[in-house]
C-alpha angles and dihedrals in degrees: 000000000000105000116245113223101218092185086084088070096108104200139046108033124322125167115223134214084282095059083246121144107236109196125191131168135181113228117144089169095051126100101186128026124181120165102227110202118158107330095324123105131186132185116228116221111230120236141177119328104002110309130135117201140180138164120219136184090192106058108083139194106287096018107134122232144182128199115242112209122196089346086284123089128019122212141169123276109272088210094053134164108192127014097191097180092030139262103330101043140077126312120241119228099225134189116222098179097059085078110113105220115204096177100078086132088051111116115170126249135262105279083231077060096061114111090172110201097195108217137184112216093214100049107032098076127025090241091056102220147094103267088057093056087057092069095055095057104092086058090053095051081046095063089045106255129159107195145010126225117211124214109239112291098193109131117282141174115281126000094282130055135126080247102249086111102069118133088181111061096179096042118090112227105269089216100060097047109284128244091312101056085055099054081053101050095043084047093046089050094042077058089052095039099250121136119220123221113178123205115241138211123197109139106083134346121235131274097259125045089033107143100147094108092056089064096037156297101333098145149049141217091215098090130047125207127156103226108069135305 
């Protein structure tokens, strides 16, 4: 597979070449924004539209961390990639390129070649992850299928959920196994020839774990839906 060079994501924290935390947030209502891990605190320089940024050689992958806005109330990072103790409590700093991939030769198939077998992580085993799934695999190519569709993985409350529910797009759900066993399971199927499509959701957040509106105008009163914003 073509790597992916994660370093490109703009906001939340990334680590750059150098090992260094680059942390950027988007808060156009905020006066003050300081990123709060362990007993550490810096302050973030505001820049165009909208947009706080710092650099920091102390804050290490899976540190946990909190925004302070205002020097008021501290909440998780809305471009997070890791929740480790769910929704309301503190971000993860996480690594993506310490995955090892092993499917560099891996192309997708034909879209006329998809037999999709549509699976819910939590639901699908008894243990509910994604190392479980693995070991399903060789029952799946078995059957003759092509490719597997993941119901959407994006943070929720609790540890089970359809995932319509998510308030961290980019966070993969703790329970299930987090980013990385993710990165694991789509590298362990590419081994096996099976595809991954993952199901989306991008139009609302659920009801709890929603802090969008604490960093800035995410939402809209337009549109109406009765499962969150």
């Amino acid at each position: 597979m073509k790597e992916i060079d994660v370093s490109k994501r703009t906001i939340g924290v990334n680590f750059n070449k150098q090992n260094e935390a680059e942390i950027i947030v988007w808060s156009p209502i905020a006066e003050q924004v300081a990123i709060v891990f362990g007993e550490e605190q810096i302050e973030l320089k505001q820049e165009d539209f909208g947009y706080w940024r710092a650099q920091s050689n102390q804050l290490q992958a899976g540190s946990q961390y909190k925004f302070l806005l205002n020097g008021k109330d501290q909440y998780p990072d809305p471009a997070s990639l890791s929740q480790p103790e769910g929704v309301h409590e503190s971000s993860q700093a996480i690594d993506l390129k310490k995955f090892h991939w092993t499917d560099t030769d891996w192309n997708n198939l034909p879209l006329a070649a998809y037999i999709i077998y549509e699976l819910h992580t939590g639901t699908f085993t008894p243990a509910g992850t994604f190392a479980a799934i693995e070991k399903k695999l060789n029952h799946l190519v078995s059957l003759g299928i092509t490719a597997i569709e993941i119901m959407p993985v994006a943070q929720f409350p609790g540890n089970r959920n359809w995932g319509y529910d998510g308030v961290f797009p980019f966070a993969v759900q703790n329970s299930y196994g987090g980013a990385e066993g993710l990165q694991h399971l789509v590298d362990t199927c590419h081994e096996k020839g099976l595809a991954v499509i993952l199901d989306v959701v991008y139009n609302h957040l659920g009801p709890e774990g929603n802090y969008l509106s604490a960093f800035g105008p995410y939402f809209t009163d337009k549109y109406k839906t009765p499962w969150g914003n």
